[in-house]
PANURO-573152 format. One record per residue: residue number from 1; residue in one letter; chain; x, y, z of N, C-alpha, C, CB in turn. Coordinates in pm, 1 decimal. Glycine has a CB too. Layout:
BEGIN
seq NUM	type A	mol A	n_X X	n_Y Y	n_Z Z	ca_X X	ca_Y Y	ca_Z Z	c_X X	c_Y Y	c_Z Z	cb_X X	cb_Y Y	cb_Z Z
...
END
This chain:
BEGIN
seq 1	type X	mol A	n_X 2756.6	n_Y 875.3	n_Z 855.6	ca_X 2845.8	ca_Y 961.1	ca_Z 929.0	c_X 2821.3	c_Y 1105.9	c_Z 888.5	cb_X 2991.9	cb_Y 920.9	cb_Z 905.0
seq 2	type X	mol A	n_X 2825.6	n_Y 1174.2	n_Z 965.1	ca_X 2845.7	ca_Y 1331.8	ca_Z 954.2	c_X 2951.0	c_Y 1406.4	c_Z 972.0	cb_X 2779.1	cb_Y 1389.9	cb_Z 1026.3
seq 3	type X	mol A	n_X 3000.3	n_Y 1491.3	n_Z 846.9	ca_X 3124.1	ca_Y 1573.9	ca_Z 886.8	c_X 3081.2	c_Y 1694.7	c_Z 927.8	cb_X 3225.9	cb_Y 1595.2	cb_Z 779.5
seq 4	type X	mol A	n_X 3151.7	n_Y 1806.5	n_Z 1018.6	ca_X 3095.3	ca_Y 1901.4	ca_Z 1064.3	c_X 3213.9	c_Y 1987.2	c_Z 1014.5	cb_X 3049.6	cb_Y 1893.5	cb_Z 1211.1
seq 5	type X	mol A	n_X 3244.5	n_Y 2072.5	n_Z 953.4	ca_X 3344.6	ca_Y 2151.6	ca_Z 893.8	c_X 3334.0	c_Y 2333.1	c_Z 964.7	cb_X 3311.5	cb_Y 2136.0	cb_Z 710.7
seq 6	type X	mol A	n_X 3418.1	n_Y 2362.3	n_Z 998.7	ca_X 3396.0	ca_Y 2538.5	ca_Z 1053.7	c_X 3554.6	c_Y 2588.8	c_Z 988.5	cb_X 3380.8	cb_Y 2569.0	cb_Z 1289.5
seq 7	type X	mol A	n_X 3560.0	n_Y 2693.9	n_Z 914.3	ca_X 3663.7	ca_Y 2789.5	ca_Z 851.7	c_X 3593.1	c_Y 2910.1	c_Z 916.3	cb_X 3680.8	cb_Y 2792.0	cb_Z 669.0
seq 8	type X	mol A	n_X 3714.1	n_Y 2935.5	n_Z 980.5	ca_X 3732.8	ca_Y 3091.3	ca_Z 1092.2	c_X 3840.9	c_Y 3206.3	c_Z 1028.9	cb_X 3817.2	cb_Y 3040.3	cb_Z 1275.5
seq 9	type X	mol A	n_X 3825.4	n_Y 3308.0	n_Z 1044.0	ca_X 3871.8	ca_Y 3446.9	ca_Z 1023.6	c_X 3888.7	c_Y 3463.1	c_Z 1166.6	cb_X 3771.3	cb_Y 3557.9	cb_Z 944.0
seq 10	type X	mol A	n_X 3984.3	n_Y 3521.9	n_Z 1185.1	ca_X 4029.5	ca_Y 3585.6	ca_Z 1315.2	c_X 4120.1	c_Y 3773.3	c_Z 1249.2	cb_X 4173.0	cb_Y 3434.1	cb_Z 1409.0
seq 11	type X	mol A	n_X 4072.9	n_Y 3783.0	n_Z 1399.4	ca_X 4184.8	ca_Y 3953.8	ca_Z 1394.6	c_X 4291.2	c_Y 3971.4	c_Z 1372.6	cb_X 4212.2	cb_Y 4029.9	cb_Z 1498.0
seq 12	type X	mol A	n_X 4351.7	n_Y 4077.3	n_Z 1274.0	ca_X 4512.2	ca_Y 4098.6	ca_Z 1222.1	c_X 4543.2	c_Y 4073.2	c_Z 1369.3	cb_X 4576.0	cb_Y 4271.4	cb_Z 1140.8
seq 13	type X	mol A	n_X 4517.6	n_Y 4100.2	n_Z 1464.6	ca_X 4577.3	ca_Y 4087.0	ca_Z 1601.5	c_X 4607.2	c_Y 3976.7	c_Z 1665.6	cb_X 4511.9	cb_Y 4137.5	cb_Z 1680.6
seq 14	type X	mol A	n_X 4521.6	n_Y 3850.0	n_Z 1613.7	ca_X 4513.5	ca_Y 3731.6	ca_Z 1638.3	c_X 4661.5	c_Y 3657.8	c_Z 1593.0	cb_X 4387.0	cb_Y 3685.2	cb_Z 1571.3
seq 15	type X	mol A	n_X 4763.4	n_Y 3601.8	n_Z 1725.0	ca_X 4910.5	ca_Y 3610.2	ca_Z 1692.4	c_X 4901.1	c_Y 3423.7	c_Z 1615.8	cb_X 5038.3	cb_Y 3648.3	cb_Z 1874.5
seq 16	type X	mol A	n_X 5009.1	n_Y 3401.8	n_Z 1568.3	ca_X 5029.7	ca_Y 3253.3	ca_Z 1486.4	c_X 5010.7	c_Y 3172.9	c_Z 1628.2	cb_X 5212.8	cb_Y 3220.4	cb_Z 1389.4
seq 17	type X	mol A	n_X 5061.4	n_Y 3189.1	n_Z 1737.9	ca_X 5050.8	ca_Y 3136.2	ca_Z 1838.7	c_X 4946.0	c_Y 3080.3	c_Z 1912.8	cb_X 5091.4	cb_Y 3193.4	cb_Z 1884.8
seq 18	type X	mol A	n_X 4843.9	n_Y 3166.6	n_Z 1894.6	ca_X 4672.5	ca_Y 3174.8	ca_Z 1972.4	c_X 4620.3	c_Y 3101.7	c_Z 1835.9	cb_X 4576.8	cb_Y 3379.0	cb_Z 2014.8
seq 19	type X	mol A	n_X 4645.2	n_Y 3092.0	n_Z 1670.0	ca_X 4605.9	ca_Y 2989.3	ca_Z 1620.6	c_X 4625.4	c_Y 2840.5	c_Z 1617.4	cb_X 4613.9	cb_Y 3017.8	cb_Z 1548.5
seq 20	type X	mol A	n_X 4726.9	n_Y 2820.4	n_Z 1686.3	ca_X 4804.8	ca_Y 2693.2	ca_Z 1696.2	c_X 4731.0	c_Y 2646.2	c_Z 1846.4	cb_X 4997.6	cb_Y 2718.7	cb_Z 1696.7
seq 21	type X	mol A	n_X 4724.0	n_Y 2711.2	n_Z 1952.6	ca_X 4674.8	ca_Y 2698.3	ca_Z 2034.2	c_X 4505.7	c_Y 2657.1	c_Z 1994.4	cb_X 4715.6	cb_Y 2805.1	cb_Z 2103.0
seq 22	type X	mol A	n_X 4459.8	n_Y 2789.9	n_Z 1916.1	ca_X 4290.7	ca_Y 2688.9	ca_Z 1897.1	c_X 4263.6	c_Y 2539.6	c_Z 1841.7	cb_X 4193.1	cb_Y 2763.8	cb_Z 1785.2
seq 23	type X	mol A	n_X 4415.6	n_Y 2519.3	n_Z 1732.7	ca_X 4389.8	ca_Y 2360.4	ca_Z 1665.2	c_X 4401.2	c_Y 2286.8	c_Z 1768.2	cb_X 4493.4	cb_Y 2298.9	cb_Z 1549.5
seq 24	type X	mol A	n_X 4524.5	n_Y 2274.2	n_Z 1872.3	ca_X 4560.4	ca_Y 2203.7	ca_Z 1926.2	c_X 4411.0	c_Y 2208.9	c_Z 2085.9	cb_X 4729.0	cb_Y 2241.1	cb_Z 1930.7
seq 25	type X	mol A	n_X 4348.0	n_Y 2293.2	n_Z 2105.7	ca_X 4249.8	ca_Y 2238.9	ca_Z 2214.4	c_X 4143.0	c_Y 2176.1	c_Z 2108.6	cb_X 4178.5	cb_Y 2370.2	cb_Z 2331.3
seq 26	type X	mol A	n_X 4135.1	n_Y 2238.2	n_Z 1980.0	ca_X 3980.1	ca_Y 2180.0	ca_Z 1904.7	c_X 4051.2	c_Y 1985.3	c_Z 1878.0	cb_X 3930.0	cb_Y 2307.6	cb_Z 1676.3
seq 27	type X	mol A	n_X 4177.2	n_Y 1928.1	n_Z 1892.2	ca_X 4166.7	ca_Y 1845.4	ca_Z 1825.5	c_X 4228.6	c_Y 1795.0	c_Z 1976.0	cb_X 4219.5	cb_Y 1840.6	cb_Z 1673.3
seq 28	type X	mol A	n_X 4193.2	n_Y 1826.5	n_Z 2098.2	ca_X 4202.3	ca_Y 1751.0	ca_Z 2225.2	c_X 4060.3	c_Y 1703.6	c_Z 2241.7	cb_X 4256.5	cb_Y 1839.6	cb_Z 2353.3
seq 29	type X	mol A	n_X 3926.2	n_Y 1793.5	n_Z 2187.7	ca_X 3820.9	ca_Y 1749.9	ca_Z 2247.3	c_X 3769.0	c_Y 1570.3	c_Z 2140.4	cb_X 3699.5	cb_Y 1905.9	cb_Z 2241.9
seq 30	type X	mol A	n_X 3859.1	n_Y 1493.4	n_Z 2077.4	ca_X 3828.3	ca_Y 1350.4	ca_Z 2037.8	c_X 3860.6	c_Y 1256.0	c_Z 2145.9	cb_X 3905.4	cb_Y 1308.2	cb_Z 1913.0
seq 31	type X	mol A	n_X 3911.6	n_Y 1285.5	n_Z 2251.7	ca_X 3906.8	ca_Y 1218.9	ca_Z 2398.0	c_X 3844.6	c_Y 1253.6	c_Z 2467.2	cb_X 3994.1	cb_Y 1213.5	cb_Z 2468.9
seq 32	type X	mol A	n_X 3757.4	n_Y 1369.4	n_Z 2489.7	ca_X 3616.0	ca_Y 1438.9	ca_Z 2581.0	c_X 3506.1	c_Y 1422.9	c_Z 2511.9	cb_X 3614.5	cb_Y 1602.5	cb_Z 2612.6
seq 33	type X	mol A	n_X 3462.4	n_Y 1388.9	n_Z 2368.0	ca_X 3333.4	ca_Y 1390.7	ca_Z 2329.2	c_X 3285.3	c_Y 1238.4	c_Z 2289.6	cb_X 3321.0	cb_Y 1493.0	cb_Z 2213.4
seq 34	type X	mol A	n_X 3243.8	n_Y 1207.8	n_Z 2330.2	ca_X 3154.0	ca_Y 1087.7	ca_Z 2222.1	c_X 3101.6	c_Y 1094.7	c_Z 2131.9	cb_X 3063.9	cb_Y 1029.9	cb_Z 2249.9
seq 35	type X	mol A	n_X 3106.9	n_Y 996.4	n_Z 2045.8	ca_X 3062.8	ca_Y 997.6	ca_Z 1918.4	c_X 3159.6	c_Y 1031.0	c_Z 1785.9	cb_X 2961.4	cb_Y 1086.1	cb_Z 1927.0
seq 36	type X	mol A	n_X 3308.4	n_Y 1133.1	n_Z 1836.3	ca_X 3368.8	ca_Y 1199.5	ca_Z 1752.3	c_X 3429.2	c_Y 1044.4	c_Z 1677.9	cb_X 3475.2	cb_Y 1324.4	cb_Z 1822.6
seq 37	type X	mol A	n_X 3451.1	n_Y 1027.6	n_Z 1553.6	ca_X 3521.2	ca_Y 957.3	ca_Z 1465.9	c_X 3647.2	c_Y 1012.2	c_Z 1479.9	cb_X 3470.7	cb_Y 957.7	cb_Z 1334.4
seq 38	type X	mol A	n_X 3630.1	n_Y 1080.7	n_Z 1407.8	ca_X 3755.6	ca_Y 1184.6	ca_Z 1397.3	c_X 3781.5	c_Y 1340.0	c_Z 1404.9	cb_X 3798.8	cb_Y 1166.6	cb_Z 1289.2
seq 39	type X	mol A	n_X 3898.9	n_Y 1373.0	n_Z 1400.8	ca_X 3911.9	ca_Y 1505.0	ca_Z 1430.8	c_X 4007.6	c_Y 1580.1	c_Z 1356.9	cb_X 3937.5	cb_Y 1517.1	cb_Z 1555.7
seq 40	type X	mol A	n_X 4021.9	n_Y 1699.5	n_Z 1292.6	ca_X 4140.5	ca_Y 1766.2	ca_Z 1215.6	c_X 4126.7	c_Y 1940.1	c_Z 1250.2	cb_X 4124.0	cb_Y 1727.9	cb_Z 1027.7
seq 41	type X	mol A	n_X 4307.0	n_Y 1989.2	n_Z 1279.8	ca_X 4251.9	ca_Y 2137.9	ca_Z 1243.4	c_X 4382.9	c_Y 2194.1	c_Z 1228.6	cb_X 4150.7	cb_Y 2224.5	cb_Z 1362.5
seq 42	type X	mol A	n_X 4332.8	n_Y 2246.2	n_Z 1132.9	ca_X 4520.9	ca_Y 2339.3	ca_Z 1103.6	c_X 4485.9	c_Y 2511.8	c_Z 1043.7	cb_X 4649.6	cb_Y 2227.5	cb_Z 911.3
seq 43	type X	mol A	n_X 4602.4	n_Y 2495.5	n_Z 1016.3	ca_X 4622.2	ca_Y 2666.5	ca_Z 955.3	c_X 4642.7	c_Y 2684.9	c_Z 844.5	cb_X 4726.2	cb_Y 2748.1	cb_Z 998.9
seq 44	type X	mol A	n_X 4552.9	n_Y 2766.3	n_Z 730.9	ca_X 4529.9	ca_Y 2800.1	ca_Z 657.2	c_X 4703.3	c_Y 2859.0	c_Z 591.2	cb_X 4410.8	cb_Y 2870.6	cb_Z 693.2
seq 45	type X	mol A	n_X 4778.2	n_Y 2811.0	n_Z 451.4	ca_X 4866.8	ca_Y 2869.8	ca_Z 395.3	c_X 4858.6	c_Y 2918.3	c_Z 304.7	cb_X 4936.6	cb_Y 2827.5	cb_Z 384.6
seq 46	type X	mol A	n_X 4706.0	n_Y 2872.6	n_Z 192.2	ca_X 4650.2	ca_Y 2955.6	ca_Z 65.1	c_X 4613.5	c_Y 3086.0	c_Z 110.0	cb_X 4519.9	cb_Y 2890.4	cb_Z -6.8
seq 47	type X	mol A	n_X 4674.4	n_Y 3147.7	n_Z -26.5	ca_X 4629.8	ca_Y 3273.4	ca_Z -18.8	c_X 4517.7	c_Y 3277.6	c_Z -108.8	cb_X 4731.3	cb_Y 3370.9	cb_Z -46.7
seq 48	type X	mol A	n_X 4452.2	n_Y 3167.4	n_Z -108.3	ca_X 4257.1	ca_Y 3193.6	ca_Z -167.1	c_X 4168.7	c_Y 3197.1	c_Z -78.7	cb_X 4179.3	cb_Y 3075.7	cb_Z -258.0
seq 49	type X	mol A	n_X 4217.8	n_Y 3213.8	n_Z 26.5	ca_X 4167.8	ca_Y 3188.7	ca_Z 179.8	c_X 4044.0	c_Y 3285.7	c_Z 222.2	cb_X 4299.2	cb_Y 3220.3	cb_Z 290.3
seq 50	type X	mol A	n_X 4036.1	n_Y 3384.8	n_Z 71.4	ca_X 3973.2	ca_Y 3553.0	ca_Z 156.1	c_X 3975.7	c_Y 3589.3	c_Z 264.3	cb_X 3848.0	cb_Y 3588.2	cb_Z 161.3
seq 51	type X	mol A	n_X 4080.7	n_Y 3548.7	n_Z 337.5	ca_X 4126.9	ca_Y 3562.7	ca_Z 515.7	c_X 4090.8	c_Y 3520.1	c_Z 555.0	cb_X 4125.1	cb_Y 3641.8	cb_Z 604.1
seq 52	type X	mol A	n_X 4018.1	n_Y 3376.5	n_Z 574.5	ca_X 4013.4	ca_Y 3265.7	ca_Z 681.5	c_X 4138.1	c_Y 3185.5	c_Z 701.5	cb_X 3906.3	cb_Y 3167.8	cb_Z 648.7
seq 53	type X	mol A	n_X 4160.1	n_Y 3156.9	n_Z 838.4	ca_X 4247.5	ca_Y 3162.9	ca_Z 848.8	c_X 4315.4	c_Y 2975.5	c_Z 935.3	cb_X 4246.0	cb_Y 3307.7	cb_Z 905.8
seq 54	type X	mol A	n_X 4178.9	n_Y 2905.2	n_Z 973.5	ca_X 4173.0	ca_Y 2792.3	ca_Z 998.7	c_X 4087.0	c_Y 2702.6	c_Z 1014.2	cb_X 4213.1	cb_Y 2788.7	cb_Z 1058.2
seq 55	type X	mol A	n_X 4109.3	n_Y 2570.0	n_Z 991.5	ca_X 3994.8	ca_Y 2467.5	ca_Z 927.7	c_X 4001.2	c_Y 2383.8	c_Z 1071.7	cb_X 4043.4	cb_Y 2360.7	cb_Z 753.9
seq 56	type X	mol A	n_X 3840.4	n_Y 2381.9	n_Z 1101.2	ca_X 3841.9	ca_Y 2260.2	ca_Z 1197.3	c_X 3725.6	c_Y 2174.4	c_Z 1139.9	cb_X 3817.0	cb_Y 2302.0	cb_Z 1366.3
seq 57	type X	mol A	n_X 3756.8	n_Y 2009.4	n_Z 1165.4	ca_X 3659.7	ca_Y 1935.9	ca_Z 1070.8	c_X 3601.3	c_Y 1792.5	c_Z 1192.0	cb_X 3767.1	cb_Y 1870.9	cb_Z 895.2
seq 58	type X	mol A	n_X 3550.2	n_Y 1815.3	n_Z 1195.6	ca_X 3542.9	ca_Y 1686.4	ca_Z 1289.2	c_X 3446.2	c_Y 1597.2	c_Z 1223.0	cb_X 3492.6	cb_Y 1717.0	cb_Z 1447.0
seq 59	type X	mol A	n_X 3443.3	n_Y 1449.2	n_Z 1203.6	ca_X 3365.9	ca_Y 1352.9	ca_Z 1198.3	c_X 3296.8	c_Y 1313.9	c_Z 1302.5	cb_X 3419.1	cb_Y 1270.2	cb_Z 1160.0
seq 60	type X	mol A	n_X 3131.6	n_Y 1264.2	n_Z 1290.8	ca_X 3065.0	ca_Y 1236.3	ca_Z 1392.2	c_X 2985.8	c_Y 1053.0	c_Z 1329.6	cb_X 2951.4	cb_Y 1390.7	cb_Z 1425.4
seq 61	type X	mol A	n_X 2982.9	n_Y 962.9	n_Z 1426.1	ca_X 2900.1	ca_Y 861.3	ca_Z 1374.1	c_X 2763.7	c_Y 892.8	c_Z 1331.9	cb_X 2892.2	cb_Y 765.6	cb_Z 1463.2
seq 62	type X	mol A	n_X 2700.9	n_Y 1023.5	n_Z 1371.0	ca_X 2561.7	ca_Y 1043.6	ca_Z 1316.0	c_X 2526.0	c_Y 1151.2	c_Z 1390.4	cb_X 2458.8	cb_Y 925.1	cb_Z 1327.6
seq 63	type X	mol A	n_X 2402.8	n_Y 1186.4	n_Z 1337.1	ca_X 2347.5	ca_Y 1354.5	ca_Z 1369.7	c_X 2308.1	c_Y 1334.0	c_Z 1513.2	cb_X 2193.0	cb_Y 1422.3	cb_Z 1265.4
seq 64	type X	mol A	n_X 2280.7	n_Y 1237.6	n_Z 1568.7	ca_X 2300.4	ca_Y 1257.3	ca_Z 1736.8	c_X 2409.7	c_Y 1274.3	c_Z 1793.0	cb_X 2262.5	cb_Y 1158.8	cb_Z 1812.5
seq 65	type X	mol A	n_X 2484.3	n_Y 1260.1	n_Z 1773.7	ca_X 2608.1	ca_Y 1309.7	ca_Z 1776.7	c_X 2650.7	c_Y 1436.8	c_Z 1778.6	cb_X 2657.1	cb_Y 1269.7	cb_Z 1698.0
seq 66	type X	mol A	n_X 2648.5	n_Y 1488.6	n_Z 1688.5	ca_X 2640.4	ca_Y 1594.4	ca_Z 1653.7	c_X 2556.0	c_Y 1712.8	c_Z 1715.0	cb_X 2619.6	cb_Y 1570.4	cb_Z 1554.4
seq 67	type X	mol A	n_X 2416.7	n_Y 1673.2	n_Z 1742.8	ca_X 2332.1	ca_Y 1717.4	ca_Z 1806.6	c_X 2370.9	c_Y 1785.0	c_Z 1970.0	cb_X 2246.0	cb_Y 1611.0	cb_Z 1797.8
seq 68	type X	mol A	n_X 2446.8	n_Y 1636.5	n_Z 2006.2	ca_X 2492.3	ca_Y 1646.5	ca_Z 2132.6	c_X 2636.0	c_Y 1719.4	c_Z 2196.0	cb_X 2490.6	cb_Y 1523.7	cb_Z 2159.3
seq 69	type X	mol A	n_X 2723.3	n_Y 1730.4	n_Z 2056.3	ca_X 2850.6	ca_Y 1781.2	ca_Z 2062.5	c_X 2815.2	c_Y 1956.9	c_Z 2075.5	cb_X 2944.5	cb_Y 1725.9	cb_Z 1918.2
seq 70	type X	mol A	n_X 2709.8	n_Y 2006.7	n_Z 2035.9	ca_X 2669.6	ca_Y 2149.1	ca_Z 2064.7	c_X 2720.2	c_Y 2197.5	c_Z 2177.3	cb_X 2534.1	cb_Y 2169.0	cb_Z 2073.5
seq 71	type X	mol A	n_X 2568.2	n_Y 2157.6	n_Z 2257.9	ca_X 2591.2	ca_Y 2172.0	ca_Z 2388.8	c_X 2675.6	c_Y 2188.7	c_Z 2491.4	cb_X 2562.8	cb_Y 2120.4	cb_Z 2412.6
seq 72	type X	mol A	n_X 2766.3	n_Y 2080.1	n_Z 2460.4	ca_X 2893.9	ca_Y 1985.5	ca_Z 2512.1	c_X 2983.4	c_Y 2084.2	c_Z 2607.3	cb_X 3000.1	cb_Y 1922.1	cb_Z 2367.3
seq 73	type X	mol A	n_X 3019.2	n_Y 2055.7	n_Z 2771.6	ca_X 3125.8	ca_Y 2231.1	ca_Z 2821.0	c_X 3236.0	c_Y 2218.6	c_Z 2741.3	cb_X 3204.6	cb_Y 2256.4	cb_Z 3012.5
seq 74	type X	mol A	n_X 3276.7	n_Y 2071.3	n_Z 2695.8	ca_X 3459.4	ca_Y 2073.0	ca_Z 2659.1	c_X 3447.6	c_Y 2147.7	c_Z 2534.0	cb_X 3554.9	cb_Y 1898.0	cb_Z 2626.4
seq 75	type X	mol A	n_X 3317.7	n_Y 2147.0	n_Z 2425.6	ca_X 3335.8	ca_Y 2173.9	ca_Z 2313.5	c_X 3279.8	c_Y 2383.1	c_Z 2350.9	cb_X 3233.9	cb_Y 2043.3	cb_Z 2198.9
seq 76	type X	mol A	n_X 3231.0	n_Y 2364.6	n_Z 2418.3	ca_X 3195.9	ca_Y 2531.3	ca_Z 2447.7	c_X 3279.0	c_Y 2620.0	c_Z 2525.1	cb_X 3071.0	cb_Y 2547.9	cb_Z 2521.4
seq 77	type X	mol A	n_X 3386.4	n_Y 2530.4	n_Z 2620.0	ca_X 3475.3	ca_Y 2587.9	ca_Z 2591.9	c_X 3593.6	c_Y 2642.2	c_Z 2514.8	cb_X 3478.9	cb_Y 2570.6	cb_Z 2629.1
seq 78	type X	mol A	n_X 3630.8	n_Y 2535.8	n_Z 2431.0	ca_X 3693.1	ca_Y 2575.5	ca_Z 2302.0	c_X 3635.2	c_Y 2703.0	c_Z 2230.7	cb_X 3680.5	cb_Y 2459.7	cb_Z 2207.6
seq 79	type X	mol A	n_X 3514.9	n_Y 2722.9	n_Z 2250.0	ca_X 3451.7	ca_Y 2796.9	ca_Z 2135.9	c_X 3430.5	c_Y 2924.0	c_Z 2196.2	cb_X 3316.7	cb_Y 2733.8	cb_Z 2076.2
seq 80	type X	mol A	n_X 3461.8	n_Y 2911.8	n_Z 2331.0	ca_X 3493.1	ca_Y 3094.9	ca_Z 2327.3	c_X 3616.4	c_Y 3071.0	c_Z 2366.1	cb_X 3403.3	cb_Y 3221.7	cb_Z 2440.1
seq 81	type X	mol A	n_X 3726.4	n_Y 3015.5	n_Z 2375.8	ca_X 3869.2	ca_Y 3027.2	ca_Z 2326.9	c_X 3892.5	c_Y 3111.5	c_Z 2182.8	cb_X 3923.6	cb_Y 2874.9	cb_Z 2308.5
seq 82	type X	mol A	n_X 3797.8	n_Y 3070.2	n_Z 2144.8	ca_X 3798.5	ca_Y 3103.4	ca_Z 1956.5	c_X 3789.3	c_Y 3220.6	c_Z 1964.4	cb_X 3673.6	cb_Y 3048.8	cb_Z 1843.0
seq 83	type X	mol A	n_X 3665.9	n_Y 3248.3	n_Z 2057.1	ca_X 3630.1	ca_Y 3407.2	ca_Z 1987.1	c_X 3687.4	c_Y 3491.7	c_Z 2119.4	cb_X 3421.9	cb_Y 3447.6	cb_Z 1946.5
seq 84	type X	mol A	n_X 3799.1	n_Y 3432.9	n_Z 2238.2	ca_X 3843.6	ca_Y 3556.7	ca_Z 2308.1	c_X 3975.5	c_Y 3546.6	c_Z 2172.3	cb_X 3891.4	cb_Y 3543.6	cb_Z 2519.0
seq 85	type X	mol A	n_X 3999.9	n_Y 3478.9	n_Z 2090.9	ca_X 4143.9	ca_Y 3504.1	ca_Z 2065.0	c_X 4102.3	c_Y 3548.6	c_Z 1914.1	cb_X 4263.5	cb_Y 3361.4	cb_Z 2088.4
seq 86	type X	mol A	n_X 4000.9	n_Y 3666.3	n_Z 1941.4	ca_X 4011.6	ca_Y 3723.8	ca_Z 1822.6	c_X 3870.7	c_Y 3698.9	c_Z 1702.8	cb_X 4151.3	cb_Y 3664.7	cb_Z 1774.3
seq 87	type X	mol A	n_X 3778.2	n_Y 3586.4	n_Z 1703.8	ca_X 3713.3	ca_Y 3558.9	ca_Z 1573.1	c_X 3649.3	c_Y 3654.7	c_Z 1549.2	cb_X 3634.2	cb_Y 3451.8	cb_Z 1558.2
seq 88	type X	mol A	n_X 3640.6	n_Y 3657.1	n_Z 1449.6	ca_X 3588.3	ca_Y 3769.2	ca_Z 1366.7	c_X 3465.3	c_Y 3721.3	c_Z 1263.6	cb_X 3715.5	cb_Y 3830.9	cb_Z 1280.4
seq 89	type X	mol A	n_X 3480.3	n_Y 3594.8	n_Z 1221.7	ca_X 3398.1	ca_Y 3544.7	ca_Z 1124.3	c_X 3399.1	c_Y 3408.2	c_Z 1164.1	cb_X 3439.9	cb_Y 3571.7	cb_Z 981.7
seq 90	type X	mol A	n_X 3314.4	n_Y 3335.1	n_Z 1066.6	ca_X 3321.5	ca_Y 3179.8	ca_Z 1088.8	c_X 3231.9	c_Y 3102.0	c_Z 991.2	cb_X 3275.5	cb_Y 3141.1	cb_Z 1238.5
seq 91	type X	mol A	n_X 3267.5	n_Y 3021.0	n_Z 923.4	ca_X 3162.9	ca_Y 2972.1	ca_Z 809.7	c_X 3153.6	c_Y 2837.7	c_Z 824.7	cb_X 3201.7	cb_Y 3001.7	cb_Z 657.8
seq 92	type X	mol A	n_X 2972.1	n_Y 2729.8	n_Z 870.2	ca_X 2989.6	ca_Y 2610.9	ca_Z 929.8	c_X 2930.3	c_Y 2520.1	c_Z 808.7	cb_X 2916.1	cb_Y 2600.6	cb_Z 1079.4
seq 93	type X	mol A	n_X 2970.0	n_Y 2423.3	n_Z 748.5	ca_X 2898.5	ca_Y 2312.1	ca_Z 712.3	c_X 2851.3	c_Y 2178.1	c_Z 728.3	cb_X 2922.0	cb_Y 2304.7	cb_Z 657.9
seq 94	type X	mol A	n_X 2747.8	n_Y 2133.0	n_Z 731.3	ca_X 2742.9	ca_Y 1964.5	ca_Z 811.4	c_X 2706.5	c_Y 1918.2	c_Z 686.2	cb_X 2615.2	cb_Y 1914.4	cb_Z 958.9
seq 95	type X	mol A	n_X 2791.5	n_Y 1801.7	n_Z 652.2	ca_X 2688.7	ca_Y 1673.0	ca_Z 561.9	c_X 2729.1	c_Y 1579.7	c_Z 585.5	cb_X 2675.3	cb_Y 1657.5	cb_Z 411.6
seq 96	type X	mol A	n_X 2605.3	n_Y 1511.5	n_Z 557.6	ca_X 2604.8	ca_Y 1356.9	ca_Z 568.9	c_X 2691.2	c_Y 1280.0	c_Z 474.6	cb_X 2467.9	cb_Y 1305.2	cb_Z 548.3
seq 97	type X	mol A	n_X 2753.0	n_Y 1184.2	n_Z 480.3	ca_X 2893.3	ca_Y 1120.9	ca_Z 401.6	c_X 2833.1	c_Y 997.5	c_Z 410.8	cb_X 3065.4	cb_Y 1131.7	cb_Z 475.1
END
């Protein structure tokens, strides 16, 4: 299995609202994608955060998967949801589990 992990920074401008809104479409697309295992995303309350500000993590059965979730419109649309509502940064990791 592969986890795919992304921690985002968004703009002081970016309201609590438009973050709640990005978890809640990133953790609609486990009924539009195949392959997803699982799915998680919330909002950051540590203040070790260096201003990131939310975790999205998704599980995949394997790097085709993954491969294919790129591309994907449901998942590309989410992802400029992200960055009209502000991103500023974004830090991605994949490993194999």
């Amino acid at each position: 299995m592969i986890d795919h992990i992304v921690i985002i920074k968004f703009s002081e401008t970016t309201t609590q609202e438009q973050l709640a809104e990005v978890c809640a479409r990133y953790k609609a697309l486990k009924d539009r994608i195949g392959g997803i295992v699982d799915i998680q995303a919330g909002i950051n309350f540590s203040e070790k955060s260096q201003g990131y500000q939310v975790l999205l993590s998704v599980r995949f059965e394997n790097r085709a998967a993954l491969e294919a979730y790129g591309p994907n419109p449901d998942h590309q649309a989410v992802a400029a949801f992200i960055r009209e509502s502000g991103r500023v940064d974004s830090i991605v990791l994949d490993i194999e589990i």
